[in-house]
C-alpha atoms as one frame of an Amber mdcrd trajectory, in Angstrom:
protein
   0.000   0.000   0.000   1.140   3.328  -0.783   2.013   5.678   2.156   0.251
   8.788   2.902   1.930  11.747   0.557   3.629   9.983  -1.785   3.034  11.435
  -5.123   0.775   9.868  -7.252   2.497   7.605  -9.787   2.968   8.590 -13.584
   0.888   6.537 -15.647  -1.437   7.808 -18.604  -5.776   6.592 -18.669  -8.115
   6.374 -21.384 -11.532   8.179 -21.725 -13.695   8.295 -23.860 -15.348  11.902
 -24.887 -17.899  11.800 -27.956 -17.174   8.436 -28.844 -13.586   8.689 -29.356
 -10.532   7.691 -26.839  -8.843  10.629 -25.076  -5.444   9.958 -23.441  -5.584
  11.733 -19.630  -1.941  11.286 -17.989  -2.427  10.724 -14.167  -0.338  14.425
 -13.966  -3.401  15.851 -15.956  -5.805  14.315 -13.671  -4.346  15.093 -10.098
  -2.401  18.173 -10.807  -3.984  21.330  -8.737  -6.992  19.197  -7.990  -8.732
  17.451  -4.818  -9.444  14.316  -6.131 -11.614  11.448  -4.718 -10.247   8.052
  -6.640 -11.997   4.375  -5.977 -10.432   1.734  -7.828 -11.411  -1.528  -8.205
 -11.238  -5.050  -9.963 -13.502  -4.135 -12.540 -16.606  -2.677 -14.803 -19.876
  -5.147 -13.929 -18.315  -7.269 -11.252 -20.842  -8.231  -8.969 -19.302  -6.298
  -5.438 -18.204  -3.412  -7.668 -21.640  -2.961 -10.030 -23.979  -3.427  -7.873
 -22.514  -2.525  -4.124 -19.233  -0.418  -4.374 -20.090   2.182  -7.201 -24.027
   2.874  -7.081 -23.392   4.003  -3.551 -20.519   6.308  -4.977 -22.300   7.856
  -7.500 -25.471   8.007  -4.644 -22.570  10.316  -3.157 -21.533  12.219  -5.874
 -22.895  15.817  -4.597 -21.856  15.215  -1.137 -18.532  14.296  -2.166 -17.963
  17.920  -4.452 -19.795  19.739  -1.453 -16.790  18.611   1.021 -14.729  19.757
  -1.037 -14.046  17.483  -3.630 -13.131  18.796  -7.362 -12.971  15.244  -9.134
 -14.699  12.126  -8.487 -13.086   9.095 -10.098 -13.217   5.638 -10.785 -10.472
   2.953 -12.567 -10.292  -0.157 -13.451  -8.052  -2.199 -15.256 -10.443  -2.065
 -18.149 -10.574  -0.364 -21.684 -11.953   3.401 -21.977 -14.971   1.851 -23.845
 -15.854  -0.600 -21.149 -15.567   2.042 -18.166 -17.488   4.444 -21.060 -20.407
   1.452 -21.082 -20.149   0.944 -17.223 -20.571   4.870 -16.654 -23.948   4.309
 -18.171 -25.227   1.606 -17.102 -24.842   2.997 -13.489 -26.114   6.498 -14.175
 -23.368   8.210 -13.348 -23.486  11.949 -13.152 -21.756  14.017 -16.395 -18.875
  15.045 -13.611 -17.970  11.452 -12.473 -14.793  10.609 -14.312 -14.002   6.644
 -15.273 -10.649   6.282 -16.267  -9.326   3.298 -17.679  -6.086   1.898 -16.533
  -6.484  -0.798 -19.132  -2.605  -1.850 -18.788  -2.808  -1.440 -15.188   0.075
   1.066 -14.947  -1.502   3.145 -12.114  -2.702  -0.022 -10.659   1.153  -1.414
 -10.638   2.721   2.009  -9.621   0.582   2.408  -6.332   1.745  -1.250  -5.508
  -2.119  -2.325  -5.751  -2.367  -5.193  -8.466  -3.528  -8.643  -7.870  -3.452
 -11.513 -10.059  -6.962 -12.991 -11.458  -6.157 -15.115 -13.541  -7.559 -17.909
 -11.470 -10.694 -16.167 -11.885  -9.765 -15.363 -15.846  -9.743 -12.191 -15.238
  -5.577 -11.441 -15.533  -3.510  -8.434 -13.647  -6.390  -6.036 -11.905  -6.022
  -3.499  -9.480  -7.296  -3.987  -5.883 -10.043  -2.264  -4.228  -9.452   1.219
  -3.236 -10.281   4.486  -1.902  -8.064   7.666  -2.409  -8.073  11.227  -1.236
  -5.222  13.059  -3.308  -4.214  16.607  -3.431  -2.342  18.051  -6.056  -0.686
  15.000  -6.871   0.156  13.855  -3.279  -1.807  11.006  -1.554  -3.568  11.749
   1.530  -5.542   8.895   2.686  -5.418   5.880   0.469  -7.421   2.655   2.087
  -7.499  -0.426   0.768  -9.586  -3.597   1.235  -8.078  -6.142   2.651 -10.534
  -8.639   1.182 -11.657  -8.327  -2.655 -14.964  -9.636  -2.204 -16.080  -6.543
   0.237 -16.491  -2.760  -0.366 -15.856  -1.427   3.400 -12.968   0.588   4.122
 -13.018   1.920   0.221 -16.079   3.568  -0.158 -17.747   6.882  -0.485 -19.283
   6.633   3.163 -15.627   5.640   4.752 -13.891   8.362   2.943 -16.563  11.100
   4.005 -16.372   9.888   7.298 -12.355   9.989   7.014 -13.062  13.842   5.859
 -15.416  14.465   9.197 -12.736  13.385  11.234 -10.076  15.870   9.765 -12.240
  18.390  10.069 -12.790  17.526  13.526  -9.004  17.693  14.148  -8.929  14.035
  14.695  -6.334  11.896  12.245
């Protein structure tokens, strides 16, 4: 697991923006921003479609009202998968999905794990991130794929309440 303020590893994601494929480097995405990143194992697997993300995007506003500029999710998918998984769930137009189809991000934060016994090949671990500016401030990670606990949008608001209470 990465540390607390280590820079957020170079790496460049796909999106896609009116149909086409848009390189975003990760210095493009975190640079001068407060950014909110869950990754997970994938686009439509079970834990993340139906339990991780839907209450993620259910927290989109609250998110951006604490503070937030970008709200993100990767996966070591293509841009055109994340593209057909950021409709499925309804996301809103601000919600990024960036694909870290080689798993480059994935590998540079240390968080990979293999799948193959599940066919599903190199994918990145289950995460929640609170960046700023390109330096990692909070990054928790689940310590069991199968659950969504410690990485989503309820844990890292409730992370933010207790900064602003002064607590760590």
């Amino acid at each position: 697991m990465a540390p607390a303020f280590n820079p957020i590893p170079p790496a460049t994601f796909q999106i896609v923006e009116s149909g086409k494929t848009v390189s975003l480097t990760s210095r493009e995405l975190f640079s001068q921003r407060r950014v909110a990143l869950f990754g997970v194992a994938g686009a439509f697997i079970p834990t993340c479609h139906h339990l991780h993300l839907p209450a993620i995007v259910e927290e989109f506003e609250t998110l951006k009202a604490g503070g937030v500029d970008v709200v993100a999710c990767t996966s070591v998918n293509d841009a055109y998968v994340m593209d057909a998984w950021r409709t499925a769930l309804r996301a809103p137009p601000g919600m990024l999905f960036p694909a870290d189809g080689n798993g480059d991000f994935a590998r540079g934060l240390g968080l990979v794990f293999d799948g193959r016994p599940f066919g599903l090949g190199e994918r990145s671990k289950r995460y929640a991130m609170w960046a700023i500016d390109g330096s990692i401030q909070h990054l928790a990670v689940e310590p069991d794929l199968t659950l969504a606990d410690v990485s989503t949008a309820h844990a890292l608001l409730g992370m933010f309440e207790s900064w602003s209470a002064g607590s760590p």
